[in-house]
C-alpha positions as CSV (number, residue, x, y, z in Angstrom):
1,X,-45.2,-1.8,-12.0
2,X,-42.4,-1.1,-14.8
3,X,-41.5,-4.5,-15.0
4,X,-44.9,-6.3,-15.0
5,X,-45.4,-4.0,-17.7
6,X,-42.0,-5.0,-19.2
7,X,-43.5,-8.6,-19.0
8,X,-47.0,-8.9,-20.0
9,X,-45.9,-8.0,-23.5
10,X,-43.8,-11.1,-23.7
11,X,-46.4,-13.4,-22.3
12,X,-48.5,-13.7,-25.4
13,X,-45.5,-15.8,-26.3
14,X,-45.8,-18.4,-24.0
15,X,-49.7,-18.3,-24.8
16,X,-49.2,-19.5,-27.9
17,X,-46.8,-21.9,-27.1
18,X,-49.1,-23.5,-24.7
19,X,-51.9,-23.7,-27.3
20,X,-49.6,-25.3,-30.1
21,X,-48.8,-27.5,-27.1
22,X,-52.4,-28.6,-26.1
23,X,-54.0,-28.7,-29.6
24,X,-54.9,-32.1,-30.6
25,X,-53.0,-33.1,-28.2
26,X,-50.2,-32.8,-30.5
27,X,-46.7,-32.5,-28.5
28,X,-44.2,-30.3,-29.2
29,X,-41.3,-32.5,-29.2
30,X,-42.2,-35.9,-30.7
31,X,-39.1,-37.7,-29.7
32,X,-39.6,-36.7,-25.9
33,X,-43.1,-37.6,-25.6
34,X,-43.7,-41.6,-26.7
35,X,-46.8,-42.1,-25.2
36,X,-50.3,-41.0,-23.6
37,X,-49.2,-40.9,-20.5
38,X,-46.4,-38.4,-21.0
39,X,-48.8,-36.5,-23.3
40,X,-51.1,-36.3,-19.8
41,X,-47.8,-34.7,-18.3
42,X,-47.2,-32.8,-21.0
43,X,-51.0,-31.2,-21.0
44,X,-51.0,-30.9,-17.2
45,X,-47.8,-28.7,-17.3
46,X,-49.1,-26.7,-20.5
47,X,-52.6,-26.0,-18.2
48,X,-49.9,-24.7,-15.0
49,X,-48.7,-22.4,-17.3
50,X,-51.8,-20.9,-18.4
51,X,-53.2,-20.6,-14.7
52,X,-49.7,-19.1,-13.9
53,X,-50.2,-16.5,-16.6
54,X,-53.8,-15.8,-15.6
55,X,-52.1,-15.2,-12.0
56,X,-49.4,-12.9,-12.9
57,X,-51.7,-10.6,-15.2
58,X,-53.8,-10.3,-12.0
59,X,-50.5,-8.9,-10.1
60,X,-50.0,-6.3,-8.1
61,X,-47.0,-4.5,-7.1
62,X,-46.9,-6.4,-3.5
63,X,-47.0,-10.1,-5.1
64,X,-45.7,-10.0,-8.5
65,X,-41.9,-10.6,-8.2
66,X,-43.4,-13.9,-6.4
67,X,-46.3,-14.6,-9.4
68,X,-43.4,-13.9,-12.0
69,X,-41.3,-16.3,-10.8
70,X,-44.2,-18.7,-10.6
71,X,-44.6,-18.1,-14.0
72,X,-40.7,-19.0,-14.6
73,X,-41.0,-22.3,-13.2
74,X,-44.1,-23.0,-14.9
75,X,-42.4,-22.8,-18.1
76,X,-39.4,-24.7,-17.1
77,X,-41.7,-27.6,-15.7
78,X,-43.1,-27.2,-19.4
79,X,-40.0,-27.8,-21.3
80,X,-39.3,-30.9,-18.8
81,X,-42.8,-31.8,-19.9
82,X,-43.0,-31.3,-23.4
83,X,-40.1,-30.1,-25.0
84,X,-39.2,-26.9,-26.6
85,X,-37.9,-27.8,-30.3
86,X,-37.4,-23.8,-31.0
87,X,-36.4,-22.5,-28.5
88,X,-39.3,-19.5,-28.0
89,X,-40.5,-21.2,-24.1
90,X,-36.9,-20.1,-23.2
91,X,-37.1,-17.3,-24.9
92,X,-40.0,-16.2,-22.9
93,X,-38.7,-17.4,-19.6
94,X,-35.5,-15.3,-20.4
95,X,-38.0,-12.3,-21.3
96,X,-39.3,-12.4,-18.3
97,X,-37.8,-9.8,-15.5
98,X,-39.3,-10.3,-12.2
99,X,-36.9,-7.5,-10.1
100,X,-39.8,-6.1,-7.8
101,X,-39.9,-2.6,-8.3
102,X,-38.9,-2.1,-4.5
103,X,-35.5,-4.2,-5.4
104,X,-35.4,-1.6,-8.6
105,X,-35.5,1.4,-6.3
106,X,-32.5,-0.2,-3.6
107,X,-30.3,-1.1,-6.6
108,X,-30.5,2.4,-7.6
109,X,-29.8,3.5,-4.2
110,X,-26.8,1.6,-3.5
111,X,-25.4,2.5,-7.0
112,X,-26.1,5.9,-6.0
113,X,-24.3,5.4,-2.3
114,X,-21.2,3.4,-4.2
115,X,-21.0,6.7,-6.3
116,X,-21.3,9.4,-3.6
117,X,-18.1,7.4,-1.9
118,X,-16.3,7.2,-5.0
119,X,-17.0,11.0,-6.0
120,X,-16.1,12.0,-2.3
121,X,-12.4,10.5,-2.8
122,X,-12.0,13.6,-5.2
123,X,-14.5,16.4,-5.3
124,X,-12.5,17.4,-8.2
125,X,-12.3,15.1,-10.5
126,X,-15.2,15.2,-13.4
127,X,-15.4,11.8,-14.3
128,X,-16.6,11.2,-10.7
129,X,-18.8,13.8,-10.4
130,X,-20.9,13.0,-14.1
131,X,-20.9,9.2,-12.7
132,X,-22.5,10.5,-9.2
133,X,-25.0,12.7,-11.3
134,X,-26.0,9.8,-13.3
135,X,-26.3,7.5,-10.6
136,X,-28.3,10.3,-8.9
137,X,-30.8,10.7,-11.8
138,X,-31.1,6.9,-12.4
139,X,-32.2,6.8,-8.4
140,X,-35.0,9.8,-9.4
141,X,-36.2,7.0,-12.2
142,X,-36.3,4.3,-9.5
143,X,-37.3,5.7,-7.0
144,X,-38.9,8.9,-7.2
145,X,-37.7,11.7,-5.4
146,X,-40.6,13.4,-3.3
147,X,-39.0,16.0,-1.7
148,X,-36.8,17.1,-4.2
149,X,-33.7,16.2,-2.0
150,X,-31.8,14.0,-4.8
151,X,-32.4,17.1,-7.1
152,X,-30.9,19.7,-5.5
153,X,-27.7,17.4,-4.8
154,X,-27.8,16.9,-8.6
155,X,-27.8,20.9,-8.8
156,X,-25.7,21.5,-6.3
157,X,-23.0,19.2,-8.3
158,X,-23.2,22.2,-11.5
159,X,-21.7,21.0,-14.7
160,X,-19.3,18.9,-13.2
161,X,-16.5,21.0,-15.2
162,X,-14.5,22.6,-12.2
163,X,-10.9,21.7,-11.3
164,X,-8.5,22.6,-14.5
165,X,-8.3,26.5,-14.5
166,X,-10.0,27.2,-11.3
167,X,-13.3,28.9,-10.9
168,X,-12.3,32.5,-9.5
169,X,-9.5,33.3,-7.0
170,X,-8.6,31.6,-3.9
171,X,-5.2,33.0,-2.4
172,X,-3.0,33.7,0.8
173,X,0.0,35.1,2.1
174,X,1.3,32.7,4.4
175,X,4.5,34.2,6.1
176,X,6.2,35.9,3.1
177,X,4.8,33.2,1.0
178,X,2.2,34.4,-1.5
179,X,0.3,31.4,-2.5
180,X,-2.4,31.7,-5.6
181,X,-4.6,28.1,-5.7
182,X,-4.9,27.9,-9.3
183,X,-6.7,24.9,-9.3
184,X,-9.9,25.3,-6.8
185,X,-13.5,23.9,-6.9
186,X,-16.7,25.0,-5.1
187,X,-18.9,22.3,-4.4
188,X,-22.3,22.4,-3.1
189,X,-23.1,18.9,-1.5
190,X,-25.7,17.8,0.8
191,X,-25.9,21.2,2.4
192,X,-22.6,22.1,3.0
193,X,-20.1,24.3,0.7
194,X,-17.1,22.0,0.5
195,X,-14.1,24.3,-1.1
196,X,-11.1,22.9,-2.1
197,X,-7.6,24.8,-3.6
198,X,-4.0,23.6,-5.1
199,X,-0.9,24.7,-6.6
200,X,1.8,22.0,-7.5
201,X,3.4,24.6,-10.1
202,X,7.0,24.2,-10.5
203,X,7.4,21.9,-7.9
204,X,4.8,23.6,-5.6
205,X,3.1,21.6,-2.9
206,X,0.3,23.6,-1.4
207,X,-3.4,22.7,-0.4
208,X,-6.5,24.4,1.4
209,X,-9.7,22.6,2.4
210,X,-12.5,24.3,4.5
211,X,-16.2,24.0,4.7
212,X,-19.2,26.1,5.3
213,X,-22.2,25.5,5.6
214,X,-25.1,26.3,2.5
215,X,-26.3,30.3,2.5
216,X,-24.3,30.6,5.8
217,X,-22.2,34.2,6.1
218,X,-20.9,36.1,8.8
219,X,-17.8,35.5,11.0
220,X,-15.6,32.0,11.9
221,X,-18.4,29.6,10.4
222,X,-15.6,28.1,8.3
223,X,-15.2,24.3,9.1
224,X,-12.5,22.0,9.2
225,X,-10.1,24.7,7.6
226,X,-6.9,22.8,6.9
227,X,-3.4,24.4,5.0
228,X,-1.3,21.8,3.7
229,X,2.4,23.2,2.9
230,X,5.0,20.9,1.7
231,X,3.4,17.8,3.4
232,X,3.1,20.0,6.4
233,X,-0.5,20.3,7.7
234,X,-1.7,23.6,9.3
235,X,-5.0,24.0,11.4
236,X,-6.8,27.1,13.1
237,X,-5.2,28.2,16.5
238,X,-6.9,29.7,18.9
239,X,-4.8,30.0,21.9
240,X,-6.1,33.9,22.6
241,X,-3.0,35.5,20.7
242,X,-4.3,36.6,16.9
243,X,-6.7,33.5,16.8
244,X,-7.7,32.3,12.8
245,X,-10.5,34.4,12.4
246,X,-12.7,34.3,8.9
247,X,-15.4,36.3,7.3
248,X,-18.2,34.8,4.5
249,X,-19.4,38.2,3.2
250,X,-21.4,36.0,-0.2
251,X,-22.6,32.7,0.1
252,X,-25.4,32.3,-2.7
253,X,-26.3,32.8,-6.2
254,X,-23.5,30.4,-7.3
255,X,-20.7,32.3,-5.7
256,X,-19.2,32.4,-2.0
257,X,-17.1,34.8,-1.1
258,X,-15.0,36.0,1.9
259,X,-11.7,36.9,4.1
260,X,-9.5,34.6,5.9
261,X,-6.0,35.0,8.1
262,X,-4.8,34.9,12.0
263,X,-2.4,32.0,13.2
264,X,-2.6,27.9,12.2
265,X,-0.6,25.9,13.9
266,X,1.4,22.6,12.7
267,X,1.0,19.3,14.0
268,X,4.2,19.5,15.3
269,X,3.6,23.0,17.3
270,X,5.1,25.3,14.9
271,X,2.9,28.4,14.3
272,X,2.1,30.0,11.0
273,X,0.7,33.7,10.5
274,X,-1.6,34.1,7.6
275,X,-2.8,37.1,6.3
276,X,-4.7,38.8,2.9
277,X,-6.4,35.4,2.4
278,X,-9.6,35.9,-0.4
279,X,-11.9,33.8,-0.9
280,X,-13.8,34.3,-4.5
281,X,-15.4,31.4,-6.2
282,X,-18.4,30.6,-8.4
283,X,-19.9,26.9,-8.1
């Protein structure tokens, strides 16, 4: 109960308020109450307030975005009522925050989900990454995070400082070509080892994207492998004839590494061979 908390250490405010209100049946505001039967009004809204108070210190988690916003219009009733020469009733009603602590938790949550999507757009980019962490952490606050599911993203995410040198080596010969990624990333997310690779040196136009899955190794457990060549986009064949086969020897300990090479094919049916790829990364 954060914010009822939060709250009860503004209502002493409104207390007194109410008090200077009903004492001697002095008004607050003179020239808004003129006679006895406004003063009447005035006390009967001053005596809401106070039963509204007495309510919300009673609160409980389940009713108290409902009591608290009792309490609000309590104290606007009260300025109707009696006026509110300085300004402190507002001040108190403006004090007052009466999110529930559920709402707390979903607002982090879909801050959380509106920063996953953002980050996901480019896995590489750090501003997007810290942002996602931060969201992340803010949902722990909220929320709580019970089975430590939220935390081990947050690990998984490192120091959000890959994607300018690289972080090892990532290369293939494809054809003739020899291509060295020198700007790749590693990313643990959500269970899966999401690898990405580039090199747009002088004029250069290459990509690589595959995933495997967390701790995985063995033989052809890389998904969704794609080779990206000049706008060209290259995927595994396996028509039988020297298939796209791959090996992930490491896959822990903040490093995966492993072999790659065989055929990819085009989109337009033109075949590639590939051969000598390495795979060496830290994350």
């Amino acid at each position: 109960m954060k914010q009822y908390l939060k709250s009860v250490t503004r209502l002493s405010l409104a207390i007194i308020l109410i008090a200077f209100t009903s004492c001697d049946n002095e008004p607050l505001d003179k020239g808004l109450i003129e006679n006895a039967g406004q003063q009447e009004i005035c006390q009967e809204a001053a005596d809401a307030t106070i039963g509204a108070i007495q309510n919300l210190t009673n609160a409980t988690d389940a009713n108290y975005e409902t009591l608290c916003n009792a309490l609000k219009t309590a104290l606007r009733n009260q300025i109707t009522a009696c006026g509110d020469p300085t300004g402190e009733t507002q001040d108190t009603i403006d004090s007052l925050d009466c999110e529930s602590v559920d709402a707390e938790c979903q607002n982090a949550q879909t801050a959380s989900s509106n920063a996953e999507a953002a980050y996901n757009t480019n896995t590489t980019d750090t501003t997007l990454c810290n942002a996602y962490k931060t969201a992340l952490q803010n949902e722990i606050a909220a929320c709580g995070d019970t089975n430590g599911s939220l935390q081990d993203i947050i690990d998984g995410l490192g120091d959000c400082t890959f994607g300018t040198s690289g972080s090892g080596d990532l290369s293939v010969t494809a054809g003739t070509l020899n291509i060295n990624f020198t700007t790749n990333s590693a990313v643990l997310e959500s269970g899966v080892m999401i690898v990405n690779g580039s090199n747009e040196e002088n004029g250069a136009n290459y990509f690589i994207y595959f995933e495997v899955m967390e701790d995985a190794t063995g033989v052809d457990i890389m998904q969704n492998f794609m080779l990206t060549l000049n706008g060209g986009e290259y995927f595994p064949n396996t028509d039988g004839f020297d298939d796209f086969t791959n090996t992930i020897t490491v896959n822990s300990g903040g490093v995966i590494q492993g072999t790659f090479g065989g055929i990819v094919t085009r989109t337009d049916g033109a075949d590639l061979s590939l051969s000598q790829g390495l795979i060496d990364l830290s994350y």
